[in-house]
LUMLUMDREN-2810 file (N, C-alpha, C; in Angstrom, 1 decimal):
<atoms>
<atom><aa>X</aa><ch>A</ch><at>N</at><xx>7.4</xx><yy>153.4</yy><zz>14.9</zz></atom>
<atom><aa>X</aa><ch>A</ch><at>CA</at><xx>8.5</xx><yy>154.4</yy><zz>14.8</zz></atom>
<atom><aa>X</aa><ch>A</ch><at>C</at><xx>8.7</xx><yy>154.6</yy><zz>13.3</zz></atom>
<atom><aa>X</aa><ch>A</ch><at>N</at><xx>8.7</xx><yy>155.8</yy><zz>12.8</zz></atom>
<atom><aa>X</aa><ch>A</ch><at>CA</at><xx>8.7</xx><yy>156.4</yy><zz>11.3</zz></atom>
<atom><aa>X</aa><ch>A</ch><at>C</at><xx>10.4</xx><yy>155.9</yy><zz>11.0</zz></atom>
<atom><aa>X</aa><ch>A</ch><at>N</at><xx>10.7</xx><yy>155.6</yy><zz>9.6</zz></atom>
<atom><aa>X</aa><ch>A</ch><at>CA</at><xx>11.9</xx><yy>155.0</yy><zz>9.3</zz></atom>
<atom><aa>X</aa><ch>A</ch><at>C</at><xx>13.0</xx><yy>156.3</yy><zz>9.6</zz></atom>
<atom><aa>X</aa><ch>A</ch><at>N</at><xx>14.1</xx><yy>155.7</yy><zz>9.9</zz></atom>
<atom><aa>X</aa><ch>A</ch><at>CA</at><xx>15.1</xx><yy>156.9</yy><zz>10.1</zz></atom>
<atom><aa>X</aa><ch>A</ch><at>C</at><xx>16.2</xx><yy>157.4</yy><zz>9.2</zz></atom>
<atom><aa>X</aa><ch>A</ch><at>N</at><xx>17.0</xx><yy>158.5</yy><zz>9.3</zz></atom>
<atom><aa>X</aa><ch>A</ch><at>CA</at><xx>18.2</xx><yy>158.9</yy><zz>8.5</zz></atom>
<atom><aa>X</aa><ch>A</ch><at>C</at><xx>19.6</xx><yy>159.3</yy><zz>9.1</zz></atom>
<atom><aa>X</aa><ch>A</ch><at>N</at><xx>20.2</xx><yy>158.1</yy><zz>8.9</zz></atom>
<atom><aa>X</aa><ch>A</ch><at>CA</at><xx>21.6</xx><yy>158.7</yy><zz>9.8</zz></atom>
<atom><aa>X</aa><ch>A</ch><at>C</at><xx>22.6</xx><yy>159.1</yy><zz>8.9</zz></atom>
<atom><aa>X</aa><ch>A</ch><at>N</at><xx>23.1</xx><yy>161.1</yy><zz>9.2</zz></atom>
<atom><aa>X</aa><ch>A</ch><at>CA</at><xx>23.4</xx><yy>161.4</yy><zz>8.3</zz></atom>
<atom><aa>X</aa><ch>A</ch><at>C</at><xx>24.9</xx><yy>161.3</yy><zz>8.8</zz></atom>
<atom><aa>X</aa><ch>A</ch><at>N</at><xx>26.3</xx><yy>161.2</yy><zz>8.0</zz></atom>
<atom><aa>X</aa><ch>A</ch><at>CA</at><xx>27.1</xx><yy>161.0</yy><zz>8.6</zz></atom>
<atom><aa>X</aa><ch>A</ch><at>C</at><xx>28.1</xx><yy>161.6</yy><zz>7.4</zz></atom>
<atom><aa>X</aa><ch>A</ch><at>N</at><xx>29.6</xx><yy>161.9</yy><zz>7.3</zz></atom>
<atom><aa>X</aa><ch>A</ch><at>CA</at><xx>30.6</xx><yy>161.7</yy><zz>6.6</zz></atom>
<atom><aa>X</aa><ch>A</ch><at>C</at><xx>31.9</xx><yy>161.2</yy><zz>7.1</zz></atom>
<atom><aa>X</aa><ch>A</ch><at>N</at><xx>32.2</xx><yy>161.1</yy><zz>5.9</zz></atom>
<atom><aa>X</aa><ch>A</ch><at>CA</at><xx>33.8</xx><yy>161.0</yy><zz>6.6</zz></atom>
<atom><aa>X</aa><ch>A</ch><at>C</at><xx>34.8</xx><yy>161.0</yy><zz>5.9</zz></atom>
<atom><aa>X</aa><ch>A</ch><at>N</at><xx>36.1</xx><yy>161.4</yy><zz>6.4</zz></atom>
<atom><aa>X</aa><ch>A</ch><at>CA</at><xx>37.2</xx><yy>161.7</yy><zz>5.0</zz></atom>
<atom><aa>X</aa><ch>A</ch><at>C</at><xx>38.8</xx><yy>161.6</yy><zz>6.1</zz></atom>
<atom><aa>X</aa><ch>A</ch><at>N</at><xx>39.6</xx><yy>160.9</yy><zz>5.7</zz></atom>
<atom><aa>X</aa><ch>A</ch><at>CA</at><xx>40.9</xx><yy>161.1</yy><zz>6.1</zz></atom>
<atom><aa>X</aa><ch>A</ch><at>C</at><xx>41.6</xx><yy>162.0</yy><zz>5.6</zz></atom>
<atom><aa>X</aa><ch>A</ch><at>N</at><xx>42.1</xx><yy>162.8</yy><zz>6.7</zz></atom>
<atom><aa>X</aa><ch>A</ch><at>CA</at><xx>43.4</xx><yy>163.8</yy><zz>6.2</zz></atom>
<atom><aa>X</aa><ch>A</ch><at>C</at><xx>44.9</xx><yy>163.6</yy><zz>7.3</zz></atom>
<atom><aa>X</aa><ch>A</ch><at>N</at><xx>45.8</xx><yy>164.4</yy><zz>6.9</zz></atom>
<atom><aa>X</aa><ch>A</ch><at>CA</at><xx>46.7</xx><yy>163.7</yy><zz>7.5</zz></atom>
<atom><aa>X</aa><ch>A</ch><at>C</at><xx>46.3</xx><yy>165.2</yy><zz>9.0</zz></atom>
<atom><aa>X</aa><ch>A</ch><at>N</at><xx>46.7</xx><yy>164.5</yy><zz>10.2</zz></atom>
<atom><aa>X</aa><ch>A</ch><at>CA</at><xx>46.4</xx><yy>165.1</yy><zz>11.3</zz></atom>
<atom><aa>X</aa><ch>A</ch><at>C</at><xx>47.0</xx><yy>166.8</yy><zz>11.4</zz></atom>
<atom><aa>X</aa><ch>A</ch><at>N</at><xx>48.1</xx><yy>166.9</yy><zz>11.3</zz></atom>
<atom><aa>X</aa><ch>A</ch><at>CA</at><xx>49.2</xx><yy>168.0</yy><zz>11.3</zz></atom>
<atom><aa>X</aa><ch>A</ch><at>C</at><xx>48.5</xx><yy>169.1</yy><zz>9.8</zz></atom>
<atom><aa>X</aa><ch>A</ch><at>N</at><xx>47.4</xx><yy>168.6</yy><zz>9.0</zz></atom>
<atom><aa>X</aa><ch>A</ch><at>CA</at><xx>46.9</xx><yy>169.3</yy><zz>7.8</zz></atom>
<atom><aa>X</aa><ch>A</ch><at>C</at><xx>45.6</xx><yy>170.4</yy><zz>8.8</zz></atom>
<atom><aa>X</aa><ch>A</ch><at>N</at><xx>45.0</xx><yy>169.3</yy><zz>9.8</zz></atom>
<atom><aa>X</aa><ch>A</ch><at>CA</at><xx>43.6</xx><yy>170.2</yy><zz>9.7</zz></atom>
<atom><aa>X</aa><ch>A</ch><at>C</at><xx>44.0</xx><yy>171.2</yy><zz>10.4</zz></atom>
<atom><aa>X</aa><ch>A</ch><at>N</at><xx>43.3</xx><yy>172.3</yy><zz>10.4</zz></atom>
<atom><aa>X</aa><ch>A</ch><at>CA</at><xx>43.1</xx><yy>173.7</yy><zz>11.6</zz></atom>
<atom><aa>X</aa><ch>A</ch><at>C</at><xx>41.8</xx><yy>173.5</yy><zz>12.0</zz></atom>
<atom><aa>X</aa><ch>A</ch><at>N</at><xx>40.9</xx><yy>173.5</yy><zz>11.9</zz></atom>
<atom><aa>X</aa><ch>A</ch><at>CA</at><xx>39.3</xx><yy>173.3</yy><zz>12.6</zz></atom>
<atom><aa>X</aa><ch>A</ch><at>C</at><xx>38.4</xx><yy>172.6</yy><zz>11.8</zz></atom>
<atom><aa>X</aa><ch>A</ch><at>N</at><xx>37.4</xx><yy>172.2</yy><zz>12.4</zz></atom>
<atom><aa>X</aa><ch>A</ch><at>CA</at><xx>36.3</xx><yy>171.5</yy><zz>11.9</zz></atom>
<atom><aa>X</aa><ch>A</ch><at>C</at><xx>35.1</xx><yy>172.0</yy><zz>12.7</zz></atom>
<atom><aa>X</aa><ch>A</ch><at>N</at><xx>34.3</xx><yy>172.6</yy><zz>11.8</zz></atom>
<atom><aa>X</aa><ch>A</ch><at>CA</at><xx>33.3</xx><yy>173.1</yy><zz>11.9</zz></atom>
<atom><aa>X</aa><ch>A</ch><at>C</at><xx>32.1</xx><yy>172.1</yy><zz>12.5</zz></atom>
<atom><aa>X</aa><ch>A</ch><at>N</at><xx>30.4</xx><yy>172.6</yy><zz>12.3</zz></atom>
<atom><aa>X</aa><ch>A</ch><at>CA</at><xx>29.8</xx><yy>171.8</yy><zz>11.9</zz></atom>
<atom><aa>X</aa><ch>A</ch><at>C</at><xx>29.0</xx><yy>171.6</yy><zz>10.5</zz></atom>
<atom><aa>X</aa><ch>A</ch><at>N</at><xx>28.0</xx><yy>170.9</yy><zz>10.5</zz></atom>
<atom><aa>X</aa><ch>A</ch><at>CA</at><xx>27.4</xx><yy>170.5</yy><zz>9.5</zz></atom>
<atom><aa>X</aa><ch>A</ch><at>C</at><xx>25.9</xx><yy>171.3</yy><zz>9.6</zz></atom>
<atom><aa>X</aa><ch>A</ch><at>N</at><xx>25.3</xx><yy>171.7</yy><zz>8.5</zz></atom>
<atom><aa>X</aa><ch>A</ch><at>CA</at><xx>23.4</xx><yy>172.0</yy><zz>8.6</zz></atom>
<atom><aa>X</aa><ch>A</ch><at>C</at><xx>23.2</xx><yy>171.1</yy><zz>7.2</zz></atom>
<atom><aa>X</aa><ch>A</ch><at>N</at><xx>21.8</xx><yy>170.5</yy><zz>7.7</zz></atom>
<atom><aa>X</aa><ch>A</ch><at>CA</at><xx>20.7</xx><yy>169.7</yy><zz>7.0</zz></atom>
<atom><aa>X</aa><ch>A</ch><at>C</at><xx>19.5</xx><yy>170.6</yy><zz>7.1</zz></atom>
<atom><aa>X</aa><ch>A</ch><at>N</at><xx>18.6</xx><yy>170.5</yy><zz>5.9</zz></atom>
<atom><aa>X</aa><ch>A</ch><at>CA</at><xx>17.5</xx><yy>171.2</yy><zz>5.6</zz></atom>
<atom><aa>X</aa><ch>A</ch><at>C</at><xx>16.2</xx><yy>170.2</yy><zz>6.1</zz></atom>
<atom><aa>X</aa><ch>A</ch><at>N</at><xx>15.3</xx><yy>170.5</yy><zz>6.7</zz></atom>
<atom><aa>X</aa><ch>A</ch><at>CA</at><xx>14.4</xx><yy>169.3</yy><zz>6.7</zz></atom>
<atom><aa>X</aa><ch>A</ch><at>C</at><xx>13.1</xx><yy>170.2</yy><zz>6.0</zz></atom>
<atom><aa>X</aa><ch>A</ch><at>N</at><xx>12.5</xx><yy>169.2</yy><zz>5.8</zz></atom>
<atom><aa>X</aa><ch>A</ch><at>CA</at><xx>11.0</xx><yy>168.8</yy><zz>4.8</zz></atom>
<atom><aa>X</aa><ch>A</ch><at>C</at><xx>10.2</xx><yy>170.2</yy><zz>5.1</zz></atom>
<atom><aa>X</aa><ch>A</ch><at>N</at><xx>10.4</xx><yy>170.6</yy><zz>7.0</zz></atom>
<atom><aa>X</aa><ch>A</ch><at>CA</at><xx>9.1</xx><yy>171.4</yy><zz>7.2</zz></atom>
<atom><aa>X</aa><ch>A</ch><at>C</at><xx>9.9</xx><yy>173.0</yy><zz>7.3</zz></atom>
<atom><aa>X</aa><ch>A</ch><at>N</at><xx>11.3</xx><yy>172.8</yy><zz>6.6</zz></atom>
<atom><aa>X</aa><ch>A</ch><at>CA</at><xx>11.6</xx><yy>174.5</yy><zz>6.6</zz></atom>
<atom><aa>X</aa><ch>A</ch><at>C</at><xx>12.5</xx><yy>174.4</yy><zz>7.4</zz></atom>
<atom><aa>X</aa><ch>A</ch><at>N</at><xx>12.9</xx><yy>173.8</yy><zz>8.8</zz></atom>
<atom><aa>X</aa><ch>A</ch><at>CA</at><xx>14.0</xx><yy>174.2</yy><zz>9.8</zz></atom>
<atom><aa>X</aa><ch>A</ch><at>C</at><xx>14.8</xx><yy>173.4</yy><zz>9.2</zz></atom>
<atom><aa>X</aa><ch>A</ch><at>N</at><xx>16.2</xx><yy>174.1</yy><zz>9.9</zz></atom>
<atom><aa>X</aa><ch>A</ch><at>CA</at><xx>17.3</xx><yy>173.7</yy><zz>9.5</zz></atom>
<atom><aa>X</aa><ch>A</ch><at>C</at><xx>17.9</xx><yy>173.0</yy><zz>10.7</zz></atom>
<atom><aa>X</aa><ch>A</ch><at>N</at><xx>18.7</xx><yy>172.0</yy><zz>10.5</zz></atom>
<atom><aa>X</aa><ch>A</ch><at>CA</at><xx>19.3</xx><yy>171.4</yy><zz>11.9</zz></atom>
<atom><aa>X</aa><ch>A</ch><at>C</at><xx>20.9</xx><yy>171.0</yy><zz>11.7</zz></atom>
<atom><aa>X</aa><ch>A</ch><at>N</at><xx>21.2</xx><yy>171.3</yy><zz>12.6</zz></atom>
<atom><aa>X</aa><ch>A</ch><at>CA</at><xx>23.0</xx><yy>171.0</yy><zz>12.8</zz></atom>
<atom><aa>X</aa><ch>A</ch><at>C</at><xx>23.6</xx><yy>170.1</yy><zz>13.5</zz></atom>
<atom><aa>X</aa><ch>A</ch><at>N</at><xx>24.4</xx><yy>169.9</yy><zz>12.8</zz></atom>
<atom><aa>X</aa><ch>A</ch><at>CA</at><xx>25.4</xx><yy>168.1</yy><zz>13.0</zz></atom>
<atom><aa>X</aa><ch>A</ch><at>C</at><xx>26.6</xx><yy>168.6</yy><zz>13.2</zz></atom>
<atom><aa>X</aa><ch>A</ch><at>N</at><xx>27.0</xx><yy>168.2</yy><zz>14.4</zz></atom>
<atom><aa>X</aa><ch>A</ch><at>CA</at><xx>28.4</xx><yy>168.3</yy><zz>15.2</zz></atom>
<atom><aa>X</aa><ch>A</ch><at>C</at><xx>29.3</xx><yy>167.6</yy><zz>14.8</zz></atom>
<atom><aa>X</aa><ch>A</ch><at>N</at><xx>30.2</xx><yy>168.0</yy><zz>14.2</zz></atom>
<atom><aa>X</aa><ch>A</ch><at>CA</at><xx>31.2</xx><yy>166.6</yy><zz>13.4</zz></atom>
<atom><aa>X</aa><ch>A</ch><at>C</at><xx>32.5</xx><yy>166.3</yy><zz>14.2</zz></atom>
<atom><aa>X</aa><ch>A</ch><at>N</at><xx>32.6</xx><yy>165.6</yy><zz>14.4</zz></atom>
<atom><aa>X</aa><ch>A</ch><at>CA</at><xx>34.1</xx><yy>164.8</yy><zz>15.6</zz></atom>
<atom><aa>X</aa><ch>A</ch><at>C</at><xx>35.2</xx><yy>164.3</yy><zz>14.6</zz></atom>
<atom><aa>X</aa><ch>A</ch><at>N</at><xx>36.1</xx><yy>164.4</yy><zz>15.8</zz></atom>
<atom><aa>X</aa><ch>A</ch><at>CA</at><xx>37.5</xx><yy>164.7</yy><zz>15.2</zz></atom>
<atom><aa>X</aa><ch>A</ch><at>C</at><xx>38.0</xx><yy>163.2</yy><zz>15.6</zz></atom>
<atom><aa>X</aa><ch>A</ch><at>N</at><xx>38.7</xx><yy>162.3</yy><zz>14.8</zz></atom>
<atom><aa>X</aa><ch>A</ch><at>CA</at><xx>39.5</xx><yy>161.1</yy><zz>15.8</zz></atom>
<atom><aa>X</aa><ch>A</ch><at>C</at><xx>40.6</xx><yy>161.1</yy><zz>15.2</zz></atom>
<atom><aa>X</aa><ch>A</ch><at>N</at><xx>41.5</xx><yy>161.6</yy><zz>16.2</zz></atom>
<atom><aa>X</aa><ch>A</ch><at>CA</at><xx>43.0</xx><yy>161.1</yy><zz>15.8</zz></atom>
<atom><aa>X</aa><ch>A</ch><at>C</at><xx>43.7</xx><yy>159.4</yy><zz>16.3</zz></atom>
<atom><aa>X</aa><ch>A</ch><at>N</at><xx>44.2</xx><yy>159.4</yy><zz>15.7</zz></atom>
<atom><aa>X</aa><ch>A</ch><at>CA</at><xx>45.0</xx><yy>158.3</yy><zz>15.5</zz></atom>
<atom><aa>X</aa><ch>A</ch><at>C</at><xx>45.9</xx><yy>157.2</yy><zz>14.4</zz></atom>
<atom><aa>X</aa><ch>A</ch><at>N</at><xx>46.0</xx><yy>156.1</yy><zz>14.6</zz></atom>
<atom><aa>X</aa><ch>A</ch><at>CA</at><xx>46.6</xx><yy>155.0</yy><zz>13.9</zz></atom>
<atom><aa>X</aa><ch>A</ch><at>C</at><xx>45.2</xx><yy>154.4</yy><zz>13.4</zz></atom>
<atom><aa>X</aa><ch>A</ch><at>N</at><xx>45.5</xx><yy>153.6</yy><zz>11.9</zz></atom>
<atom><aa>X</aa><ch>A</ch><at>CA</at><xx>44.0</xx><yy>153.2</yy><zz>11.3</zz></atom>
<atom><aa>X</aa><ch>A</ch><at>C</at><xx>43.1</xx><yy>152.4</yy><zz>12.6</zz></atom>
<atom><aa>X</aa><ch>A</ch><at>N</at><xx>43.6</xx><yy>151.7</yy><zz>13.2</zz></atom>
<atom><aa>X</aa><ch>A</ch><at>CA</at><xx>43.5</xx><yy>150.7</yy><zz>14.6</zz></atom>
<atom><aa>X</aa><ch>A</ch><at>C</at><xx>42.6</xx><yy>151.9</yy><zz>15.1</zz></atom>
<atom><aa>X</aa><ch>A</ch><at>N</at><xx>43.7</xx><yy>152.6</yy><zz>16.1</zz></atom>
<atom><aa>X</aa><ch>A</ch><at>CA</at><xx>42.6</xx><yy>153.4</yy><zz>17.0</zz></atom>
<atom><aa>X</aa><ch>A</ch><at>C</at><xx>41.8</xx><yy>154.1</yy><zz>16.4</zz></atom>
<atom><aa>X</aa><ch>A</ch><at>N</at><xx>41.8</xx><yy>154.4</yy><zz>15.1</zz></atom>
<atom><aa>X</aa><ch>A</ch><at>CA</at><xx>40.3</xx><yy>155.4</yy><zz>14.4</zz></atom>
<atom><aa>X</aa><ch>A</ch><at>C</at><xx>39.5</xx><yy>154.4</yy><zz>14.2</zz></atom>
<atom><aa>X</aa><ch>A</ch><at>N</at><xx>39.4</xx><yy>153.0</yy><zz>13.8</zz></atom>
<atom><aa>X</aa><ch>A</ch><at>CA</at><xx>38.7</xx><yy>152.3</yy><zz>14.0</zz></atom>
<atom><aa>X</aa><ch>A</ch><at>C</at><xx>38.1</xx><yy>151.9</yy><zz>15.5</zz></atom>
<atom><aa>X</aa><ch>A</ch><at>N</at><xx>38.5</xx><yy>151.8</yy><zz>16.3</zz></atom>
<atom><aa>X</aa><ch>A</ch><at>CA</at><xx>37.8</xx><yy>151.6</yy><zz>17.2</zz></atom>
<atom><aa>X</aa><ch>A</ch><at>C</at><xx>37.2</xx><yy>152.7</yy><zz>18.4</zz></atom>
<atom><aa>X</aa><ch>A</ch><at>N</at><xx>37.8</xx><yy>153.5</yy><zz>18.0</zz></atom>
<atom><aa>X</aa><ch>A</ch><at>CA</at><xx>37.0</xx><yy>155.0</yy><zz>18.4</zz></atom>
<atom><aa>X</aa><ch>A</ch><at>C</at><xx>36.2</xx><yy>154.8</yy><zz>18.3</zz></atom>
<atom><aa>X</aa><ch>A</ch><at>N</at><xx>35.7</xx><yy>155.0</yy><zz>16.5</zz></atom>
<atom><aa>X</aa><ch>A</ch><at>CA</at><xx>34.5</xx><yy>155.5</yy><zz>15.9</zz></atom>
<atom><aa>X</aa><ch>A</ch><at>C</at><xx>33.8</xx><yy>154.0</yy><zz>16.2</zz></atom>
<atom><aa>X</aa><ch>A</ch><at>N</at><xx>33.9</xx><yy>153.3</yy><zz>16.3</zz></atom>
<atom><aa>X</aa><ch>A</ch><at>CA</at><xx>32.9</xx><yy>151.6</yy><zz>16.6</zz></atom>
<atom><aa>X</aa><ch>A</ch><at>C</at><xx>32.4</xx><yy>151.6</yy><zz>18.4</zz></atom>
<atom><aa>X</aa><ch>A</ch><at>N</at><xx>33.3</xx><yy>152.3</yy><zz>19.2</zz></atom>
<atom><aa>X</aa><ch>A</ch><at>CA</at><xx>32.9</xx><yy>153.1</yy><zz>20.3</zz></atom>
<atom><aa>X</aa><ch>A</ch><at>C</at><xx>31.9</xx><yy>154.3</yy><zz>20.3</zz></atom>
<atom><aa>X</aa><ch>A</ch><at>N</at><xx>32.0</xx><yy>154.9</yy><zz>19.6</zz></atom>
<atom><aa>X</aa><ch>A</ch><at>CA</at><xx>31.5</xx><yy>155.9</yy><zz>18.8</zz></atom>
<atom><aa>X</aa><ch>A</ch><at>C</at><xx>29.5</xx><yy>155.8</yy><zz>18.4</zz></atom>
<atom><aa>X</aa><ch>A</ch><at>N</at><xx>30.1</xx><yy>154.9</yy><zz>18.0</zz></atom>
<atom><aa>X</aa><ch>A</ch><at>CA</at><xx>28.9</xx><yy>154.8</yy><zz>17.4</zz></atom>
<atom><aa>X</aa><ch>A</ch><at>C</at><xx>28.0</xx><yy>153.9</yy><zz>17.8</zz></atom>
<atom><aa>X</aa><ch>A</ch><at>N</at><xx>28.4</xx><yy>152.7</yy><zz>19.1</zz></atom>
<atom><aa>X</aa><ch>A</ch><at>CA</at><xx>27.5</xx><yy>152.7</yy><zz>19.6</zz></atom>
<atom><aa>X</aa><ch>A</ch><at>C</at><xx>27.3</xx><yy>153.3</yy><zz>20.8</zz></atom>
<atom><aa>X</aa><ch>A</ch><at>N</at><xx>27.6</xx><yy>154.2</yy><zz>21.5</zz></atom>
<atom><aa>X</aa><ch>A</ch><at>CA</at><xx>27.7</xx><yy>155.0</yy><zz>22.4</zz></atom>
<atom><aa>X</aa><ch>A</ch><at>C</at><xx>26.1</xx><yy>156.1</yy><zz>22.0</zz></atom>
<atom><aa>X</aa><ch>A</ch><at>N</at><xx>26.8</xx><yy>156.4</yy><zz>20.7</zz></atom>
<atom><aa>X</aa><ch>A</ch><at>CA</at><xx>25.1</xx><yy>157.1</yy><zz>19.7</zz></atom>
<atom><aa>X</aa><ch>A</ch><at>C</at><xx>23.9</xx><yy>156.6</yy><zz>20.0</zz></atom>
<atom><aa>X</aa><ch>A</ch><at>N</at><xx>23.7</xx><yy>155.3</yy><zz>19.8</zz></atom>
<atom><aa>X</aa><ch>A</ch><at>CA</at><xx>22.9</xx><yy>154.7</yy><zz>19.8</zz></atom>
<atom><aa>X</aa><ch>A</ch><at>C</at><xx>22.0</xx><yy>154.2</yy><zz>21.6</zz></atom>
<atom><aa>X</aa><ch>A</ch><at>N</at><xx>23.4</xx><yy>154.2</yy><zz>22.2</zz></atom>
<atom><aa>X</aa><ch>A</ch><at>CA</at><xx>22.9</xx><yy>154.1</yy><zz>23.6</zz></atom>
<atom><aa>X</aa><ch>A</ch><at>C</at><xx>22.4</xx><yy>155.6</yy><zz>24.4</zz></atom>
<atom><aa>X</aa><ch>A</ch><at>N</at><xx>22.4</xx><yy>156.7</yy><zz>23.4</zz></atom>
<atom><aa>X</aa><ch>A</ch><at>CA</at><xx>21.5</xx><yy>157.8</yy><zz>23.8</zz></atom>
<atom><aa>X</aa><ch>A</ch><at>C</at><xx>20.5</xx><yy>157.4</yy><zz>23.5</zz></atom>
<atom><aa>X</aa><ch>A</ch><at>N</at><xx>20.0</xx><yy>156.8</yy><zz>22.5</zz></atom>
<atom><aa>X</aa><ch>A</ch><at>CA</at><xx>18.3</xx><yy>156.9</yy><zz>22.1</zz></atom>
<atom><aa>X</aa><ch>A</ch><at>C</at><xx>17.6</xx><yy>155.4</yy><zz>22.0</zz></atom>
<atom><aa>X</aa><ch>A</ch><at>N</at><xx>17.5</xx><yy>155.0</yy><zz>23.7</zz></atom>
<atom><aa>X</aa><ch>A</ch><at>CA</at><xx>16.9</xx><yy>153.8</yy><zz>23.6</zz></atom>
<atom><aa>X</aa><ch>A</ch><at>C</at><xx>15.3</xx><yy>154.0</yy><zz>23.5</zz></atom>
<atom><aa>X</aa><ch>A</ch><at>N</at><xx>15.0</xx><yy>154.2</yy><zz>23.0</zz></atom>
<atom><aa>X</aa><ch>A</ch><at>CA</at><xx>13.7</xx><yy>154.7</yy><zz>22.5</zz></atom>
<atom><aa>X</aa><ch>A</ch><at>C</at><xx>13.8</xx><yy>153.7</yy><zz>21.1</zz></atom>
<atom><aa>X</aa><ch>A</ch><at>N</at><xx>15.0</xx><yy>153.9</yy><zz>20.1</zz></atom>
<atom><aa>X</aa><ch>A</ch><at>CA</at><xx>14.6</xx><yy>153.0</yy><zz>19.2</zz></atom>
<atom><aa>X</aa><ch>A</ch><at>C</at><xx>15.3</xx><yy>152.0</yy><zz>19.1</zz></atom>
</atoms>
């Protein structure tokens, strides 16, 4: 399996600030372009921590392949 890239961000704001969240595009090597869905977690530092730790391995349990 060729090495991988997980592309990710992240930033706190206060909840009652955002109006929407888009997504994201990445350029790849051979010309296409691809898009990253970006997720929203509300909560207390607690529950955004363990969202996103649900989160992410949930990600991972799509692609048992690697």
């Amino acid at each position: 399996m060729a090495n991988l890239a997980l592309v990710y961000g992240m930033r706190l704001f206060p909840a009652s600030d955002l109006k929407s969240v888009g997504s994201a595009t990445v350029q790849l090597t051979n010309g296409n372009n691809g898009s990253i869905t970006m997720h929203l977690i509300e909560g207390s530092k607690e529950q955004i921590e363990q969202a996103l730790k649900q989160s992410l391995d949930a990600f991972f349990d799509l692609y048992p392949e690697i």
